[in-house]
C-alpha positions as CSV (number, residue, x, y, z in Angstrom):
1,X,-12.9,4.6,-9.2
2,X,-11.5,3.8,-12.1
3,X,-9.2,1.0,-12.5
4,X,-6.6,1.1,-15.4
5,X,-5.8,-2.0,-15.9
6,X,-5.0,-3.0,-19.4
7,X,-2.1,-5.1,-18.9
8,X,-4.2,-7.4,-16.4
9,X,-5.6,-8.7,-19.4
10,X,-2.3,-10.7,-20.6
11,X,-3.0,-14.2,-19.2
12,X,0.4,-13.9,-16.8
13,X,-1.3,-10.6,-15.1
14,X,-4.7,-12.8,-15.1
15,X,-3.3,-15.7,-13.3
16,X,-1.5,-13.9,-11.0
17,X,-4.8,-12.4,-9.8
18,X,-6.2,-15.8,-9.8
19,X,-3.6,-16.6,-7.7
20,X,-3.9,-13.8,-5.1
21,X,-8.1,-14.2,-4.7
22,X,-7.5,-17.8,-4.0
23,X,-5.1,-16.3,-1.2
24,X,-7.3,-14.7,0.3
25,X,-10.3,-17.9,-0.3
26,X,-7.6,-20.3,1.8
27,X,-6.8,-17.6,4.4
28,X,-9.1,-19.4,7.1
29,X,-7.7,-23.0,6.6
30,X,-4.2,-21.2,7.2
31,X,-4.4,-19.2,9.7
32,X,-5.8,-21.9,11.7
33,X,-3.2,-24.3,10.7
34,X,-0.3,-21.6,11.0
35,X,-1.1,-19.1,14.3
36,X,-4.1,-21.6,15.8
37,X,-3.0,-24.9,15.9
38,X,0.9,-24.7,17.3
39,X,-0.6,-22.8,20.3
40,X,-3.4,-25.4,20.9
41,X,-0.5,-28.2,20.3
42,X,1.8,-26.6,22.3
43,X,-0.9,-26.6,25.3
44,X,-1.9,-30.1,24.8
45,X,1.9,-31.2,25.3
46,X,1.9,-29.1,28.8
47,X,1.8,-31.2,32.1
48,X,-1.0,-31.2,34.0
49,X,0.4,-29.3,36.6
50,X,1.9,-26.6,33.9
51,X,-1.8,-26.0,32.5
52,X,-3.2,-25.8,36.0
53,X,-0.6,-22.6,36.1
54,X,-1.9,-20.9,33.2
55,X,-5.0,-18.3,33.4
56,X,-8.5,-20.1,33.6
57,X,-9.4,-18.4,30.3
58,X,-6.5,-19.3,28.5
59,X,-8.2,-22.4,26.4
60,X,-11.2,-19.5,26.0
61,X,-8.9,-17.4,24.5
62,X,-7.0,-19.9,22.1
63,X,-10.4,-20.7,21.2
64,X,-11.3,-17.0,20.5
65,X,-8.7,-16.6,17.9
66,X,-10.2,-19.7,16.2
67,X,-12.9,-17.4,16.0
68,X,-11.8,-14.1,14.7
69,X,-10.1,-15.7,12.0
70,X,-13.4,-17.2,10.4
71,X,-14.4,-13.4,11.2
72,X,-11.6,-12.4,9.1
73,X,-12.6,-15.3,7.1
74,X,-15.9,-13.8,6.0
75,X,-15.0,-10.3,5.0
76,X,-12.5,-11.8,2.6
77,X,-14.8,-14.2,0.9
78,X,-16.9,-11.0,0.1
79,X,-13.8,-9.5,-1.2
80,X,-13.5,-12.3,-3.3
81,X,-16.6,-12.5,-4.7
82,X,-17.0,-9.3,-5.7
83,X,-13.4,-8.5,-7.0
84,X,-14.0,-12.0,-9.1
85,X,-17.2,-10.7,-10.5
86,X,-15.7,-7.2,-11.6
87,X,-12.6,-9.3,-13.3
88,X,-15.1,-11.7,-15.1
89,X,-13.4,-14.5,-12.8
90,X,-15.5,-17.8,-12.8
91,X,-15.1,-19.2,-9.1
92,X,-16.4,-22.8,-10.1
93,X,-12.8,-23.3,-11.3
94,X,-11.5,-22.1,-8.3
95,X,-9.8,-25.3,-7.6
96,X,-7.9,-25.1,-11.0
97,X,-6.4,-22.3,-10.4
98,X,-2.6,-21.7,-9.5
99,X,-1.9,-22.5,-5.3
100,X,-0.3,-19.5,-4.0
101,X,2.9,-19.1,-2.3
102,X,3.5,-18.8,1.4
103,X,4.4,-15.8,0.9
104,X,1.1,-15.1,-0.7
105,X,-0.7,-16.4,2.1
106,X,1.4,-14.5,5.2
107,X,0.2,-11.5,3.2
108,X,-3.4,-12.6,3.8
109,X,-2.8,-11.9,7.5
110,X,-0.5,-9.1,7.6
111,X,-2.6,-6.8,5.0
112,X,-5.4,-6.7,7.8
113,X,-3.5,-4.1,9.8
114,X,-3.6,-2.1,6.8
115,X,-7.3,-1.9,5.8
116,X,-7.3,-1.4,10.0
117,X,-4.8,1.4,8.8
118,X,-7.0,2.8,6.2
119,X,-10.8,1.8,7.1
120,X,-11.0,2.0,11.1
121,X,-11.9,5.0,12.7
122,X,-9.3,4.1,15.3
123,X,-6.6,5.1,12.8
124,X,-8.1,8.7,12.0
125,X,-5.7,10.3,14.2
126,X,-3.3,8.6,12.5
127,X,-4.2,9.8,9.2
128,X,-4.8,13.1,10.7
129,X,-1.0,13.5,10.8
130,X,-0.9,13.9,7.5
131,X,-4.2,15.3,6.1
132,X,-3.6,18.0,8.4
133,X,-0.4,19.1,6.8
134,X,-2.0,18.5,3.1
135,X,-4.9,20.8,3.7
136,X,-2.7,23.5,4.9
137,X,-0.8,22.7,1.9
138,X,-3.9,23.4,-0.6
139,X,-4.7,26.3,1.2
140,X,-1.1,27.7,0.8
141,X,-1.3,26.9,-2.3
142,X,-4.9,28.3,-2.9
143,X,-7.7,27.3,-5.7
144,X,-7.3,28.2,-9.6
145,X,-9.3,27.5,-12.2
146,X,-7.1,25.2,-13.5
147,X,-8.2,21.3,-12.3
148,X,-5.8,20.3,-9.8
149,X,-3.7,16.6,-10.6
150,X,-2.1,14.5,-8.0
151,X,-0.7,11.6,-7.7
152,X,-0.2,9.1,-5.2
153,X,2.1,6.1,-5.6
154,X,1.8,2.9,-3.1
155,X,-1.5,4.0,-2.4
156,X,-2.2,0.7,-0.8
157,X,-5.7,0.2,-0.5
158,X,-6.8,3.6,-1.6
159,X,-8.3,5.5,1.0
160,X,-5.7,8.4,0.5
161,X,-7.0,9.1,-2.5
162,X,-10.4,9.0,-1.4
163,X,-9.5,11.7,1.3
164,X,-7.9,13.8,-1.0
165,X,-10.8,13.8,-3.3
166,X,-12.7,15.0,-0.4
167,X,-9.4,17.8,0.8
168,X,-9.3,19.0,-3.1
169,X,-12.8,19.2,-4.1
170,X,-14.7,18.5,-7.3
171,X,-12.1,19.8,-9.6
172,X,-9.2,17.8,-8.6
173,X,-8.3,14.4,-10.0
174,X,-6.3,11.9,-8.0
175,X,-4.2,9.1,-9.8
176,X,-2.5,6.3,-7.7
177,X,-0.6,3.4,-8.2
178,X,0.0,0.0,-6.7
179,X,1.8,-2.9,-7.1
180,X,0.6,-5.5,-5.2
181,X,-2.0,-7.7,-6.3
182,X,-3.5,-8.3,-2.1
183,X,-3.7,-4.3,-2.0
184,X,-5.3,-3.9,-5.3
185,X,-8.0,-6.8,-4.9
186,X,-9.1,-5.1,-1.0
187,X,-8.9,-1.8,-3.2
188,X,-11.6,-2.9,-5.1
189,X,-13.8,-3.8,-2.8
190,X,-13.7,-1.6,-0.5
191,X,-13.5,1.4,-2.7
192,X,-15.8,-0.1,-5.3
193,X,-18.2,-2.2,-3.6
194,X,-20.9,0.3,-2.0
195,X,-20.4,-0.9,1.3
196,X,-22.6,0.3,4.5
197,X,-20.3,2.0,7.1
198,X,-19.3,-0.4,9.7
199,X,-20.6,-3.2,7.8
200,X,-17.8,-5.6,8.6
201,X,-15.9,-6.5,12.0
202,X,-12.3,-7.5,11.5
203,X,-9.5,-8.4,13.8
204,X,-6.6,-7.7,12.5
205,X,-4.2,-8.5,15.6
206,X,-4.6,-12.0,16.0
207,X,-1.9,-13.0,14.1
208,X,0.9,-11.6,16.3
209,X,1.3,-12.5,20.1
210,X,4.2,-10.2,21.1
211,X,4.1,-7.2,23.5
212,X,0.4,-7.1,24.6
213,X,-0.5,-6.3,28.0
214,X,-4.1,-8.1,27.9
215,X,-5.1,-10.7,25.8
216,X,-8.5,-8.9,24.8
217,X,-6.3,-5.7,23.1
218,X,-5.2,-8.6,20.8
219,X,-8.4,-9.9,20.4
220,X,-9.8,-6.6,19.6
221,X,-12.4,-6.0,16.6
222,X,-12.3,-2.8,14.5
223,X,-15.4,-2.1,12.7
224,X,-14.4,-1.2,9.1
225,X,-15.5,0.7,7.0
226,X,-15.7,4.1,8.6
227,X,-16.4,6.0,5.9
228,X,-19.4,5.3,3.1
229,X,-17.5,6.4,-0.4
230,X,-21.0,5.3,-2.8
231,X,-22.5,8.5,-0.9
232,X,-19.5,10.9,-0.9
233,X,-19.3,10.0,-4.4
234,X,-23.1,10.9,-5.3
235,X,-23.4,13.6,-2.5
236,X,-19.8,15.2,-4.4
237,X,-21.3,14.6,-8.1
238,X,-18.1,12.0,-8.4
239,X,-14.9,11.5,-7.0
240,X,-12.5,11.8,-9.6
241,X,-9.7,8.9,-8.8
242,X,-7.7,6.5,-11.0
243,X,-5.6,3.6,-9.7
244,X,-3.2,2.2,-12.3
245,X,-1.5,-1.1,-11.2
246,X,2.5,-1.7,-11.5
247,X,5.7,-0.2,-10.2
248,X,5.7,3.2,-9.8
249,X,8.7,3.9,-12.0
250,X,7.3,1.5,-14.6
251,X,3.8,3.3,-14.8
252,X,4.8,7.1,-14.5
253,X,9.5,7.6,-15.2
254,X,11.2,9.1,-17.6
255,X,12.1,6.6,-20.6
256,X,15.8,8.0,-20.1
257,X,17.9,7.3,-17.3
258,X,16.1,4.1,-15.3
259,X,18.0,0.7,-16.4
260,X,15.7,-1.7,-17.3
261,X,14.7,-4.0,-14.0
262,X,11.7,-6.2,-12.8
263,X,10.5,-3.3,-11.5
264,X,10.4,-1.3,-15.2
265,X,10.4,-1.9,-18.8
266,X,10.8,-0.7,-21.7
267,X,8.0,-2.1,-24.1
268,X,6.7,0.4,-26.8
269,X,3.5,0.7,-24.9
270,X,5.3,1.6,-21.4
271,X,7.4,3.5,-22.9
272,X,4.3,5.6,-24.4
273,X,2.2,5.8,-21.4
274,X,5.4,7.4,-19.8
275,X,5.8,9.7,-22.0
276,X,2.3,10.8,-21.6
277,X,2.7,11.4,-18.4
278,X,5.2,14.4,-18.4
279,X,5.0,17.5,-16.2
280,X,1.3,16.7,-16.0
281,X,1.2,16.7,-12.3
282,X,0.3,19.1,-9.8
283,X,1.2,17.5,-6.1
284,X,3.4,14.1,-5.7
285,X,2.5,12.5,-2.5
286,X,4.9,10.1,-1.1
287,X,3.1,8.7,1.9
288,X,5.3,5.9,3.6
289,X,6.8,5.3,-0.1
290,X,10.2,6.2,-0.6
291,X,11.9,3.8,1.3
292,X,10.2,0.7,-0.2
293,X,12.2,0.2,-3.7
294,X,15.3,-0.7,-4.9
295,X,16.4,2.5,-6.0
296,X,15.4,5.2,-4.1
297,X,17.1,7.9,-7.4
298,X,14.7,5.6,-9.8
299,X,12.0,7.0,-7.2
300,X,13.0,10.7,-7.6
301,X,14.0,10.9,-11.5
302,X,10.3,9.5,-11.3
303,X,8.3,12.1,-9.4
304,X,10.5,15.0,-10.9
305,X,9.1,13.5,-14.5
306,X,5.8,13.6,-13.6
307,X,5.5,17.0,-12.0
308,X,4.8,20.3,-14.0
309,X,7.6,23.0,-13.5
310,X,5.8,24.4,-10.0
311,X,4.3,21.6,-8.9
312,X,5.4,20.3,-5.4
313,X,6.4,17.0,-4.1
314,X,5.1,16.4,-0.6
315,X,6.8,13.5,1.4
316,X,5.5,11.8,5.0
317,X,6.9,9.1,6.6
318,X,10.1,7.7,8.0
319,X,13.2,5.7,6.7
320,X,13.1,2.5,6.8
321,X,14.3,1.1,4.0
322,X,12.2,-2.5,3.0
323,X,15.7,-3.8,1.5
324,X,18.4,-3.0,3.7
325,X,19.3,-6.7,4.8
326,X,17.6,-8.4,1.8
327,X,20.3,-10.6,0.1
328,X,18.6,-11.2,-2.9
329,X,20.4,-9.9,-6.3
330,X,18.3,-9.2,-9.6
331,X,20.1,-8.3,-13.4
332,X,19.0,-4.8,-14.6
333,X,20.7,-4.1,-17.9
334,X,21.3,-1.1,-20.3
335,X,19.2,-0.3,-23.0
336,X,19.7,1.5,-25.8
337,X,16.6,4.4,-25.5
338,X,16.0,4.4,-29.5
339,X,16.2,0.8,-30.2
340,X,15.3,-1.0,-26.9
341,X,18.0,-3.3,-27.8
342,X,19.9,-4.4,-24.5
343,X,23.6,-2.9,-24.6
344,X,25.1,-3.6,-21.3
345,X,23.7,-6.7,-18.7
346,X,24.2,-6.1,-15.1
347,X,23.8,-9.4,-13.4
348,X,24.1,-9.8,-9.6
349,X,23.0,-6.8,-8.7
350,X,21.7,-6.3,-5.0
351,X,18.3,-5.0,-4.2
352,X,19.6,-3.5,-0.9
353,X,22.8,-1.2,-1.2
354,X,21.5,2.8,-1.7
355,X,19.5,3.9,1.3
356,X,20.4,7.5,1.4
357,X,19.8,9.7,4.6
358,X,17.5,12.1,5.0
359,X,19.4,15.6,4.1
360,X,20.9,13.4,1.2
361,X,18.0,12.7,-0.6
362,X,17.2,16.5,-0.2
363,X,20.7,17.9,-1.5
364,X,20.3,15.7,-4.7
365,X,16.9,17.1,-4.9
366,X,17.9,20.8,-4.5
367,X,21.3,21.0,-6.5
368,X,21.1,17.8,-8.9
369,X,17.0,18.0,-9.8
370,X,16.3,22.2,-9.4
371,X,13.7,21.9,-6.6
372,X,13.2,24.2,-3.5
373,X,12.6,23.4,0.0
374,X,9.6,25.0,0.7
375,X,8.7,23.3,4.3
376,X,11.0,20.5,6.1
377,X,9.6,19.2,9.4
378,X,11.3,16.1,11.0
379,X,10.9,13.8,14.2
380,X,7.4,13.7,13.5
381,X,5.6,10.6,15.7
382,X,3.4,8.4,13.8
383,X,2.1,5.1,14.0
384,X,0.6,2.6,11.2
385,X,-2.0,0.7,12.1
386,X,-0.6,0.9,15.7
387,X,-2.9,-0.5,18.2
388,X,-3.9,1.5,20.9
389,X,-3.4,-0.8,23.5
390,X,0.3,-2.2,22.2
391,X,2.9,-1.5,24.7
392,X,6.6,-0.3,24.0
393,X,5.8,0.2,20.5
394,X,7.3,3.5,20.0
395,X,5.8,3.7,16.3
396,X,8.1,5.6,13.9
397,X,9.8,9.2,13.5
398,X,9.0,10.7,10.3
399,X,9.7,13.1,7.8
400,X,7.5,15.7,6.3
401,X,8.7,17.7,3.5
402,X,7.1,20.0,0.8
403,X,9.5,20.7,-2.0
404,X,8.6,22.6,-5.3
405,X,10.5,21.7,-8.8
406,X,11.5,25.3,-10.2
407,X,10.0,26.5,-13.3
């Protein structure tokens, strides 16, 4: 894979990076301190007589999740080494580099559900829901000589794109994005680092101690990674995939019509990549996407840029908007689309506020951006990265929608 990544070279980009792989370095001495040693504290301060109630293997198990996270522990120190190496990192001045955030670090544990997600075979039914519907899609659809383009946004850690290598065959080329540094550094090892199947064992529950019926379901290892990507890419003479790293507006909108926002820009050399990317796209897939920005209409005006009069956007997943009871406000301004200048300031402006319904976001697709519905299925049941063995985890009811941008 090929990682586009020319504005990680600016030193902001670079220590920000830093910053995440240390993260992931620390993620042993934090877990212990944060999900370890409250529960061992909290046992110490029991009675006599209240520990004599608890199970016999209760201290065993506390113990045991001491021990997965130096499992965890392991895996991500590989990660780090080799992501370092591939971004000409120097880990002897590991210790100079920036401390991350809390926020950073609760990312260290909650990100292991998604390479569970993406790299267990536990999760293939999971995936299934989707793949399914995508290979009826590209039979529907049916081959050409033309070389098939589609992109992915919030890929995550990338194994969609690997899949859809596979689905498409030789003449397709996949492009994804991400935006988040933890994703993109467990992107690159695991799509990049010509690891054996099954060659590590992570836990990835250990970190939450709600609804489980036994202990051992939490305790649970998941052998990752199911699926050896060195030889599907040598046995398929390549597999042709690009990840490109910032927002997904930022990377691939139109440079008309999106204020300017943390989450886009308007540099010269955004603005050209942008409009490089014009009705070049075949297939949009938004795969658990749509509800995780700001603006969900920064989101369309974005894929309908992208696509190629014909092509199709495909949509899975359900609702649930990341922002809807986030009080924080950002200033997104006006800008003047010949000079760059800034015209009009917008301060105070709430991330949450525009989570649009389900027919909504289709109406404004079919009479405001000239798409047809060519497929709409609804209340579909999905998990992600649901264990097997959670109880009254319903998972989520999701969309699935192909729609095709008229010539």
């Amino acid at each position: 894979m090929e990682l586009n990544n020319e504005i990680s070279n600016e030193q902001e980009e670079l220590k920000a990076f830093r910053k995440t792989l240390l993260s992931f370095w620390q993620y042993e001495e934090f877990a212990i301190r944060e999900h370890y040693q409250p529960r061992y504290d909290k046992w110490m301060s029991l009675s006599d007589h209240q520990k004599a109630l608890l199970p016999n293997d209760y201290l065993y198990n506390l113990d045991q999740i001491k021990s997965k996270i130096h499992s965890n522990a392991e895996f991500y120190k590989d990660a780090v080494l080799s992501t370092a190496e591939t971004l000409g990192f120097d880990l002897n001045y590991l210790n100079d580099w920036e401390m991350p955030s809390t926020s950073d670090m609760n990312k260290t544990c909650s990100i292991l559900v998604q390479v569970y997600r993406e790299f267990s075979a536990a999760c293939q039914e999971e995936r299934n829901i989707l793949l399914s519907r995508i290979q009826a899609l590209l039979n529907d659809i049916g081959q050409t000589d033309d070389k098939l383009t589609i992109l992915v946004p919030g890929v995550g850690i990338g194994r969609l794109i690997v899949d859809l290598c596979i689905l498409a065959g030789s003449t397709a080329t996949v492009i994804s994005n991400e935006y988040s540094l933890h994703m993109l550094t467990l992107s690159m090892f695991l799509l990049n680092g010509n690891l054996d199947v099954n060659q590590y064992t992570i836990y990835p529950f250990i970190h939450s101690f709600s609804h489980w019926d036994m202990k051992s379901n939490q305790l649970k290892g998941y052998s990752i990674p199911d699926i050896d990507i060195s030889s599907q890419n040598q046995s398929r003479g390549g597999l042709n995939m690009e990840m490109r790293m910032g927002s997904f507006a930022d990377c691939f909108g139109p440079n008309v019509g999106i204020q300017e926002s943390s989450q886009y820009t308007v540099t010269p050399d955004m603005r050209l990549k942008r409009a490089e990317v014009e009705s070049s796209i075949d297939i949009v897939i938004t795969n658990f996407f749509i509800d995780t920005g700001f603006n969900i209409l920064d989101y369309m005006e974005t894929i309908t840029h992208a696509l190629k009069p014909g092509g199709h956007w495909v949509n899975f997943g359900p609702l649930l908007y990341h922002f809807e009871n986030d009080a924080n406000q950002e200033t997104v301004y006006e800008t003047n689309p010949y000079t760059n200048n800034r015209e009009i300031a917008k301060p105070n402006t709430p991330l949450k506020g525009l989570e649009l319904a389900t027919m909504e976001i289709l109406d404004i697709a079919t009479t405001k951006l000239n798409y047809k519905i060519k497929l709409l299925e609804q209340g579909i049941p999905s998990g992600y990265g649901k264990s097997e063995s959670l109880i009254h985890i319903p998972g989520y009811l999701c969309n699935y929608w192909v729609i095709q941008l008229q010539e």
